[in-house]
TITIDREN-40238 format. One line per field, with one value per residue (C-alpha): chain; x, y, z. Coordinates in nm, 3 decimals. Each point is the difference from the previous one (the first is absolute). Example, Ala and Ser with C-alpha at 12.3 -4.5 7.8 and 13.67 -1.06 7.14 Angstrom:
! residues 2
kette <- c(A A)
X <- c(1.230 0.137)
Y <- c(-0.450 0.344)
Z <- c(0.780 -0.066)
! end
This chain:
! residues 424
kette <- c(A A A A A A A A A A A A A A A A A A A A A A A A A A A A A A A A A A A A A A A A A A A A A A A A A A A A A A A A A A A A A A A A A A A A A A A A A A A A A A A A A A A A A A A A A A A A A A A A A A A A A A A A A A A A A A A A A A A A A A A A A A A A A A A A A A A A A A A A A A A A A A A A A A A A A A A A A A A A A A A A A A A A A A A A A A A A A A A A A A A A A A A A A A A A A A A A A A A A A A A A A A A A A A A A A A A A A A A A A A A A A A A A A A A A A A A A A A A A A A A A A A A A A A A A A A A A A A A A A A A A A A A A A A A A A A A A A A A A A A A A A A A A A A A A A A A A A A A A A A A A A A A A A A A A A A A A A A A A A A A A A A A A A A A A A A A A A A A A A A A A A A A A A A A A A A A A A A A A A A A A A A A A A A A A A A A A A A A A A A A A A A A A A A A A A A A A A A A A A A A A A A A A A A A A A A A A A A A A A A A A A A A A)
X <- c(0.000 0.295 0.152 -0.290 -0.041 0.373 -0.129 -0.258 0.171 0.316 -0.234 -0.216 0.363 0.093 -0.339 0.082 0.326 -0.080 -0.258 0.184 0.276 -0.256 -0.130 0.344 0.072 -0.342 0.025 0.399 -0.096 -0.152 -0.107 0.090 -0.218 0.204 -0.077 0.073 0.310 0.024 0.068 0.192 0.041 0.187 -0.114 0.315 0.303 0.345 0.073 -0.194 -0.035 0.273 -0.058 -0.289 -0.124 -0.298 0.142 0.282 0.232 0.194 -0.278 -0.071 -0.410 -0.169 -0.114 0.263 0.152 -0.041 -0.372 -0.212 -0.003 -0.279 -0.041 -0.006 0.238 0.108 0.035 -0.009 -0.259 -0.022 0.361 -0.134 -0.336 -0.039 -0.307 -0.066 0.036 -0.069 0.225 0.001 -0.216 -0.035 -0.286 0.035 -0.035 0.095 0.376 0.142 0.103 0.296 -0.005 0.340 -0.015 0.348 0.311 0.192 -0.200 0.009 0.216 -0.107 -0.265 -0.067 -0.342 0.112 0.241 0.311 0.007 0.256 -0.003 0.074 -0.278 -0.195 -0.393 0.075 -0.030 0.317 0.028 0.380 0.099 -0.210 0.118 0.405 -0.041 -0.110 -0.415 -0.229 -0.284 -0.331 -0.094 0.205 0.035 -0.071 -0.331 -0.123 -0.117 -0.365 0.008 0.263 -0.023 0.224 0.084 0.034 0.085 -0.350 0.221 0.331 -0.263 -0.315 -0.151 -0.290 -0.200 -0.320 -0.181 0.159 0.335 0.204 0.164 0.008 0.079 0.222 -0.249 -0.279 -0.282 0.003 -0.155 -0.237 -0.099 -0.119 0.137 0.326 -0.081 0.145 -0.201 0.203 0.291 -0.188 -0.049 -0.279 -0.031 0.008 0.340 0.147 -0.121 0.226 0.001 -0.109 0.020 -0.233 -0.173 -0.328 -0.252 0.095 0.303 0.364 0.093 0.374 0.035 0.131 0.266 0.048 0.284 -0.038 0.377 0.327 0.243 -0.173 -0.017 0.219 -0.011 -0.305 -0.048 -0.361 0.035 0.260 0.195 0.273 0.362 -0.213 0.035 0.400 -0.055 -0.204 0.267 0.254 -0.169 -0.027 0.352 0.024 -0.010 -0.238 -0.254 -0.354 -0.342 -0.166 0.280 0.020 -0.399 0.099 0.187 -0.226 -0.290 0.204 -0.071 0.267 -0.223 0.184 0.263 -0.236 -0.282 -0.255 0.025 -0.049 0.387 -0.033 0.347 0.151 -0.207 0.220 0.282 -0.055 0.001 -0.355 -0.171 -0.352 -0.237 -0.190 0.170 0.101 -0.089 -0.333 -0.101 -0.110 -0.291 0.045 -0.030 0.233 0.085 0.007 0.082 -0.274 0.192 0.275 -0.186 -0.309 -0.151 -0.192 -0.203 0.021 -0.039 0.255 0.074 -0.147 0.082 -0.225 0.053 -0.037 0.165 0.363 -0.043 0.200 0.231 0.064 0.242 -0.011 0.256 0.358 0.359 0.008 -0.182 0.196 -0.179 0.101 -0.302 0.192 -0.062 -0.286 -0.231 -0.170 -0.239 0.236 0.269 0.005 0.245 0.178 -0.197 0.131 -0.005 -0.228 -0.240 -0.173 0.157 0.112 -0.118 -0.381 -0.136 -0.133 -0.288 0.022 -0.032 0.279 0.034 0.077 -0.094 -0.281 0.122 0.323 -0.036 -0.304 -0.140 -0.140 -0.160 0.028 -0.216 0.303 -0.325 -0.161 -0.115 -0.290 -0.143 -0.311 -0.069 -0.366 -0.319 0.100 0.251 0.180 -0.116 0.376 0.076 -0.173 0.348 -0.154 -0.363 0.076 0.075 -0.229 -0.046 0.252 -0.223 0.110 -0.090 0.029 0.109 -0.421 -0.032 -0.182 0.052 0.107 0.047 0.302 0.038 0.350 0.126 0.384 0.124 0.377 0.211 0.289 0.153 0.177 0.353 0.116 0.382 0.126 0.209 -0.226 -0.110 -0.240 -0.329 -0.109 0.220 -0.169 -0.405 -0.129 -0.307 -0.199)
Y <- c(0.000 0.220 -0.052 0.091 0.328 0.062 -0.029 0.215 0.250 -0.028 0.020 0.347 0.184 -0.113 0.117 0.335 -0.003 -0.047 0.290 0.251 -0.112 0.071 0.347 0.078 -0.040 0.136 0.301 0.086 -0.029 0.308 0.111 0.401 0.072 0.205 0.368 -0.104 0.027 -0.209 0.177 -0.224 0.003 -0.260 -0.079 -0.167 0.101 -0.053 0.362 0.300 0.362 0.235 0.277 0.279 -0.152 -0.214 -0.244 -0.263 -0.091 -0.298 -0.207 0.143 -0.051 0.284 0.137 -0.148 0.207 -0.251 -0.022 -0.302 0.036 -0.198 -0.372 -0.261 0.074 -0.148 0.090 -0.231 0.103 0.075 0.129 0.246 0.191 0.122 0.303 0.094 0.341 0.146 0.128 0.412 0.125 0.336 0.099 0.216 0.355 -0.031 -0.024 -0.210 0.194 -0.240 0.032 -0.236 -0.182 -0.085 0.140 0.331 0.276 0.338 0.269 0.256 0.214 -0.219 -0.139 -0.180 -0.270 0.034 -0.224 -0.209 -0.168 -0.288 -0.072 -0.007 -0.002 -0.174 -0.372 -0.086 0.053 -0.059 0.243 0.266 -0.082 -0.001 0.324 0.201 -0.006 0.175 -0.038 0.209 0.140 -0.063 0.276 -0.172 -0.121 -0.293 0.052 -0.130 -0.305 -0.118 -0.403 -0.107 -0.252 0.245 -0.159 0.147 0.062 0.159 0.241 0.129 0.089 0.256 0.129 0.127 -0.304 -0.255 0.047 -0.341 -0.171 -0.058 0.266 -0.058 0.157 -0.257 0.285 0.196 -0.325 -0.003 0.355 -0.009 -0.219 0.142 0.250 0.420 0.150 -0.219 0.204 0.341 -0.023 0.054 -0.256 0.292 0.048 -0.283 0.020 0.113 0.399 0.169 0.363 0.039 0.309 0.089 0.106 0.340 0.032 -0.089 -0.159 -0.075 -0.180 0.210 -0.256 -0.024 -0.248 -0.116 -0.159 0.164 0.241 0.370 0.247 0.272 0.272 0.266 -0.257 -0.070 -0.251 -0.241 -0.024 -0.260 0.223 0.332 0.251 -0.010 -0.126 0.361 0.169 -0.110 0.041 0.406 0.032 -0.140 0.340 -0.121 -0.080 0.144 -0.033 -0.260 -0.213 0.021 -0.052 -0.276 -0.156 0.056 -0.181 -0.291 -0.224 -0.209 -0.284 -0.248 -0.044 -0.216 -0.085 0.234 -0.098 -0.367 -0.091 0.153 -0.137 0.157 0.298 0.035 -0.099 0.301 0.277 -0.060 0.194 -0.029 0.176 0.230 -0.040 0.234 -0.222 -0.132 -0.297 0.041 -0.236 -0.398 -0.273 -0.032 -0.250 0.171 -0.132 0.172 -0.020 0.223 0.232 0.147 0.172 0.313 0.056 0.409 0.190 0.043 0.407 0.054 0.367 0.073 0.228 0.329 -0.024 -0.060 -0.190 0.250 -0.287 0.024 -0.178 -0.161 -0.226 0.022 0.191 0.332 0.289 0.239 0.302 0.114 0.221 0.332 0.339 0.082 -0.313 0.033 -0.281 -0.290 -0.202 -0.124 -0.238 -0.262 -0.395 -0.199 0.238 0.117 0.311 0.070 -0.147 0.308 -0.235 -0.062 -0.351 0.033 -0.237 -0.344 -0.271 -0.016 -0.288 0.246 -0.072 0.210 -0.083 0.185 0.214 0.233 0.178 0.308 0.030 0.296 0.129 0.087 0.157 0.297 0.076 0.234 0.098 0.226 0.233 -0.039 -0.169 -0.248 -0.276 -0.123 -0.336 -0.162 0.003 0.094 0.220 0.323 -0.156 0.193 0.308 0.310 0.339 0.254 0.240 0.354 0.318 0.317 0.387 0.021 -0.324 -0.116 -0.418 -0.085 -0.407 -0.017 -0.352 -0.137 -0.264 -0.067 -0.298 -0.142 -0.316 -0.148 -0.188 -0.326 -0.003 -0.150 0.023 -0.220 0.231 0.278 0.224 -0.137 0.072 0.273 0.207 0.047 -0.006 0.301 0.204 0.284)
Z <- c(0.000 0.093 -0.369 -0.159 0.179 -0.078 -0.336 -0.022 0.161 -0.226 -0.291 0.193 -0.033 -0.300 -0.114 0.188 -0.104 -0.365 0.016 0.196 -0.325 -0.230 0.171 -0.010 -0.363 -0.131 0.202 -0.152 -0.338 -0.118 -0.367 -0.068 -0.242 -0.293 0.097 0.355 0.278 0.281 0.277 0.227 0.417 0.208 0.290 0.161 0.008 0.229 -0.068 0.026 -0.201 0.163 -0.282 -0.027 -0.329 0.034 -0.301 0.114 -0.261 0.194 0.094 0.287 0.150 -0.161 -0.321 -0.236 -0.282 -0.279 -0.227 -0.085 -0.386 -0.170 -0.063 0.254 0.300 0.314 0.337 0.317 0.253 0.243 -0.023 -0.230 -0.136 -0.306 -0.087 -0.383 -0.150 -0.310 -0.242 -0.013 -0.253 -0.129 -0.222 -0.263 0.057 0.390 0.180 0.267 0.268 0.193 0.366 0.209 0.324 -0.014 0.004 0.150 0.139 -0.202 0.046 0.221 -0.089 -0.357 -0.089 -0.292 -0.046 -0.217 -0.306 -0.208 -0.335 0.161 0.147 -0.295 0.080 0.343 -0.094 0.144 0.394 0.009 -0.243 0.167 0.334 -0.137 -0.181 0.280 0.021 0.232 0.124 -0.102 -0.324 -0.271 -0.260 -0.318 -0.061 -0.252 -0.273 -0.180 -0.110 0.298 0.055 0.274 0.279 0.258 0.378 0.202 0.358 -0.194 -0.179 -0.021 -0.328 -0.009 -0.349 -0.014 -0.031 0.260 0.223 0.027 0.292 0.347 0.278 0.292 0.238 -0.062 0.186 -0.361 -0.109 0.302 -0.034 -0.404 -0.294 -0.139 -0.255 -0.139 0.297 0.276 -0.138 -0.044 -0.330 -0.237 -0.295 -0.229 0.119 -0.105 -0.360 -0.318 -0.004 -0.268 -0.117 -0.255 -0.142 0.174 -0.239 -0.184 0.245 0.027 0.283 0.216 0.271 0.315 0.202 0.370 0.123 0.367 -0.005 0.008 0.164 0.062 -0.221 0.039 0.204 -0.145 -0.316 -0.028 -0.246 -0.123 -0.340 -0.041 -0.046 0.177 -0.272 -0.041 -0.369 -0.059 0.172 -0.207 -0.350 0.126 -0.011 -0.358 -0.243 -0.253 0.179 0.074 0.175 -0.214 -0.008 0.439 -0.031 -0.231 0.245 0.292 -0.214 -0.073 0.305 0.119 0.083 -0.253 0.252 0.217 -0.287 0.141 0.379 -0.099 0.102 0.352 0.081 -0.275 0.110 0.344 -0.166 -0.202 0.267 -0.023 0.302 0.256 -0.110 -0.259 -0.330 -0.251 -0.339 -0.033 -0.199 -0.350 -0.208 0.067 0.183 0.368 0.213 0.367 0.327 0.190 0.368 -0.196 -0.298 0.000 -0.265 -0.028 -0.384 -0.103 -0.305 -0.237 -0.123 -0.278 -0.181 -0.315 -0.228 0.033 0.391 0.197 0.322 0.281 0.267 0.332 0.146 0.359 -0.064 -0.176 0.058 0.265 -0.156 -0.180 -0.138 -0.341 -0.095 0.069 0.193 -0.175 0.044 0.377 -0.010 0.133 -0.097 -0.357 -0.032 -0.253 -0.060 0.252 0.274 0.290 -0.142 -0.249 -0.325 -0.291 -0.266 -0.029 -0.136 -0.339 -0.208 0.100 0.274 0.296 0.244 0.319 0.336 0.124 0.337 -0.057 -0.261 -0.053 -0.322 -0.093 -0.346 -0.183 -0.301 -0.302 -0.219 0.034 0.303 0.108 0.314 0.073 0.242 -0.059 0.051 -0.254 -0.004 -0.258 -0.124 -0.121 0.392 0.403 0.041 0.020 0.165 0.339 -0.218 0.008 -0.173 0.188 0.246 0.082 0.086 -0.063 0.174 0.012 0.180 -0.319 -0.082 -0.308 -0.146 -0.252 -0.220 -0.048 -0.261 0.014 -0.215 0.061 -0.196 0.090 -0.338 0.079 -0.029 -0.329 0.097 0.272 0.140 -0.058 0.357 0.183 -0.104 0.242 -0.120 -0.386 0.170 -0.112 0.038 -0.159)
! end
């Protein structure tokens, strides 16, 4: 009786045995489908993380470093779990904003993290953690159309429609699913920027940069170089206005593609802040923690009018209107003041922000002093016939019409045109 109960209980574990085998074996093969990651944890370990990175690279218990790829895969459990992720995908018309939960902190009063070529659009962990990553938001974003294995605790991956990957503080999960507005974001945000006319009107796009070393002292907006460039092409003899307003006009935004290459940005003297050229018509990829974007009208001078600048921005003002002009400083392009060479007909890409314009009428010009405005223009609407009196006391109403042009320079380095306005 005692041998057959040593049996049946050698056959009970073997049964056990040969389950617990087969649990075992079922539950480390996994399939990763093929727009998947698996994300991979062990669960024991002889050594433990002693870095700040929440990845292990040595096989230490924790999240480990290397992905799942798809097909059929192996990994014992319960020595290790394995969770699926989707690939990074981002839709056309929308960017991927990259946000790192490993490597080095930033550098002391940064909110961006500096890139390197090498680490490519952050597929490989080791060659971002070699070459020097940080944590936080990476400067370049990706771009539509983006389809990559992306690990979900190295980096989190937000667009307009869906964010990716798994946060270290597992309560942003608790609070609300993972999504633009857990990183104060709008969706809108994170879609392709465009500057595109709006109806009848010309439009730029008016940059603010919220990364970078402080303007200068008294600069209200940035320009890559300041205005030494301008300074120098004054002391060169043949030289005049148009060709300094020339050079003012032509932005210098190729040297970081329009904002797009923010690290080439900063390593262009690039500074925080209101910028001095705006973005013309087309299509922009934006980080939105690092540019924003502000639509206003292009100036537009018809015919038949000069557009007046003033200058807030540019090198100290220095006066060269003479002893006879006493209604401010009128100064060269590319200088503080009021600019000596008016805009004539056609569109500029200025920044309202920085530089402001007065139109001018170049036609003839009349103004009543009467009941009766003109009907080209409202300039003389708050005009009225001149009242006086006389030795008697007795009231008399006088009507006055005075009519003015000021002809458009047609010689660049004619005087400026305030000096030929004329009036009879």
């Amino acid at each position: 009786m005692s041998a057959f109960l040593a049996l049946v209980f050698g056959v009970v574990v073997a049964a056990i045995l040969a389950i617990a085998v087969l649990v075992v074996i079922a539950k480390s093969f996994l399939v990763i489908g093929p727009a998947q990651v698996g994300l991979v944890t062990r669960r024991v370990s002889s050594r433990h993380n002693t870095t700040d990175d929440p990845i292990t690279f040595a096989g230490e218990a924790g999240y480990q470093s290397e992905l799942l790829m798809s097909g059929v895969r192996f990994k014992l459990w319960p020595t290790y779990s394995v969770a699926k992720y989707p690939w990074v995908q981002v839709p056309a018309g929308e960017i991927g904003v990259v946000i790192s939960q490993i490597g080095a902190p930033l550098a002391t009063g940064a909110k961006s993290a500096a890139y390197r070529p090498e680490f490519g659009n952050f597929t490989n962990l080791r060659a971002f953690l070699e070459n020097g990553g940080q944590k936080g938001v990476q400067r370049p974003v990706l771009p539509p159309g983006t389809l990559i294995p992306v690990h979900p605790v190295a980096f989190l991956v937000i667009t307009a429609s869906k964010a990716y990957g798994l946060p270290v503080d597992k309560q942003q999960l608790v609070r609300a699913p993972l999504s633009a507005e857990s990183f104060g974001l709008l969706p809108k945000q994170l879609r392709v920027t465009v500057i595109a006319p709006e109806g009848d009107h010309d439009l730029v796009g008016i940059v603010t940069t919220l990364d970078g070393a402080p303007l200068p002292p008294a600069d209200i907006a940035g320009r890559i170089g300041g205005f030494a460039d301008i300074e120098a092409l004054e002391k060169e003899p043949a030289v005049g206005d148009s060709e300094l307003i020339e050079r003012l006009l032509g932005a210098k935004n190729g040297l970081h593609n329009n904002y797009q290459d923010f690290q080439a940005f900063l390593d262009s003297g690039g500074r925080i802040g209101l910028q001095h050229d705006p973005l013309l018509y087309g299509a922009y990829l934006l980080n939105p923690f690092l540019v924003r974007v502000e639509p206003a009208r292009m100036l537009v001078v018809n015919q038949g009018e000069v557009a007046v600048i003033k200058s807030y921005v540019g090198l100290p003002t220095l006066d060269t209107s003479g002893p006879e002009f006493k209604f401010g400083s009128i100064v060269q392009p590319g200088h503080r003041g009021i600019w000596r060479e008016a805009l004539r007909t056609g569109k500029y890409p200025l920044n309202p922000r920085i530089y402001a314009a007065e139109k001018v009428p170049t036609f003839i010009l009349t103004l009543n002093w009467a009941e009766a405005s003109s009907v080209a223009h409202n300039l003389d609407a708050q005009l009225s016939p001149i009242e006086g009196k006389s030795r008697e006391a007795s009231s008399s109403r006088s009507t006055c019409r005075s009519r003015s042009t000021c002809p458009t320079p047609r010689r660049r380095r004619s005087s400026p045109w305030w000096d030929r306005c004329r009036t009879w």
